[in-house]
N, C-alpha and C positions, 0 to 999 in steps of 0.2 A: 462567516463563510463556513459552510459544511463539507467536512474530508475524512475520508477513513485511510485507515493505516491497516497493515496487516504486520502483525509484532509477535514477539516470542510471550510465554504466559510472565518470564522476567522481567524483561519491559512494562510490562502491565501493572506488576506488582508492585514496581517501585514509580513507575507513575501513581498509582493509589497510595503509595506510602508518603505523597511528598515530597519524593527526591526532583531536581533539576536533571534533567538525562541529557545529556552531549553526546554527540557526531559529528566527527569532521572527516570523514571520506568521503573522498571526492569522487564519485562513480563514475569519471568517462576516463581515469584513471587507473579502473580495474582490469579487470581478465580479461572481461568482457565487453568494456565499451560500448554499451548498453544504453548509457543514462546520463544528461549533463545535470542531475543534481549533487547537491554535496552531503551529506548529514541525512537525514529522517528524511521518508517519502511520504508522499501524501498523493490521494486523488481526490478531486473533485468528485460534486455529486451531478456530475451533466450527462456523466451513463451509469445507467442502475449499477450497482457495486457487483450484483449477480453473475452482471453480465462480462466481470472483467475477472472471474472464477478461472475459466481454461487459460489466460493468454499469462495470467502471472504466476501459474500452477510450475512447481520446480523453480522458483523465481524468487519467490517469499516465503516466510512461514504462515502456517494458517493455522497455528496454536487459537491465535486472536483475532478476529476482526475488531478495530474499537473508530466508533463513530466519536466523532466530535466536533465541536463547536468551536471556531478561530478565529482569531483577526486574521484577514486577509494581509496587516500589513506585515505581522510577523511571518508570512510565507515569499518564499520567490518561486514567479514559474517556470519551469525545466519541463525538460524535453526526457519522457523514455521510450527505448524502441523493444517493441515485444512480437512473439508470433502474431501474424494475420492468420488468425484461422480461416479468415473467408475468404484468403486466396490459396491457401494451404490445400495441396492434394495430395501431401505425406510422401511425392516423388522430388528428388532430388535435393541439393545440399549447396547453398545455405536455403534455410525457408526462407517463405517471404514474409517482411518484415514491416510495420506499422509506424508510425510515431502518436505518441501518447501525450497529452498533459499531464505532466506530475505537477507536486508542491513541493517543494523542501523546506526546512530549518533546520541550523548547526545545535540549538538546544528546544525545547519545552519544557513544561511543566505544570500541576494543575492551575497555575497563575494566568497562564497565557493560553492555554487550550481547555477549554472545560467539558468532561466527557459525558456524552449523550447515552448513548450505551455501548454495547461490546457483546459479542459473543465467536461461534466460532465457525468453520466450516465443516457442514456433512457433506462425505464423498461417499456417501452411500450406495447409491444407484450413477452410475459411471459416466451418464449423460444428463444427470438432473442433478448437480451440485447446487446446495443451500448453503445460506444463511440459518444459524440457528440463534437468536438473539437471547441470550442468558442474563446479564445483568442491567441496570440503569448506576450511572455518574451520579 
């Protein structure tokens, strides 16, 4: 199964070092109540990753993007809810709100996820965010 993550350049690094990375926060748990996964998010590849740029923008970091390659059984699927931009008219409060397929796990590692590539986001031009894919797994 194919899913990317949006991670800090730390995470990154010590996934390429080899370490086992653990999470166990439980995100419907948070401030926010946002998200019923636990640990590491993941999405699926069923909408282009480009196009999930604006709604998770302030949300994650986009040090990294990093694709990879997983067992589907080592993931559970969870629910996140993020801005609808395409019912969004930037009037009134709360926005309106989406539900999403995420993935989670409480650990990985290069054992269990093997990485395809990685790179990062250009917010260059303010309505045409990229991908800029810099490295290969």
């Amino acid at each position: 199964m194919k899913v990317y993550r949006f991670m800090s350049r730390e995470e990154l690094d010590k996934y390429l070092a080899g370490k086992t990375l653990e999470n166990k926060t439980d995100w419907k748990n948070n401030a926010h109540n946002r998200s019923s996964s636990v640990g590491f998010c993941f999405f699926g590849d069923d909408i282009p990753i480009e196009d999930r740029l604006h709604y998770v923008s302030g949300i994650v970091s986009f040090q990294v993007i990093a694709e990879f390659e997983a067992d589907s059984r080592k993931l559970k699927q969870s629910v996140g809810f993020y801005r609808d931009l395409a019912k969004d008219n930037g009037v009134g409060w709360p926005p309106p709100i989406m539900a999403v397929t995420e993935y989670c796990t409480r650990r990985y590692s290069r054992e269990s996820f093997r990485l395809i590539r990685f790179g990062r986001v250009d917010r260059t031009e303010i309505f045409n965010w990229r991908i800029i894919w810099e490295g290969e797994g």
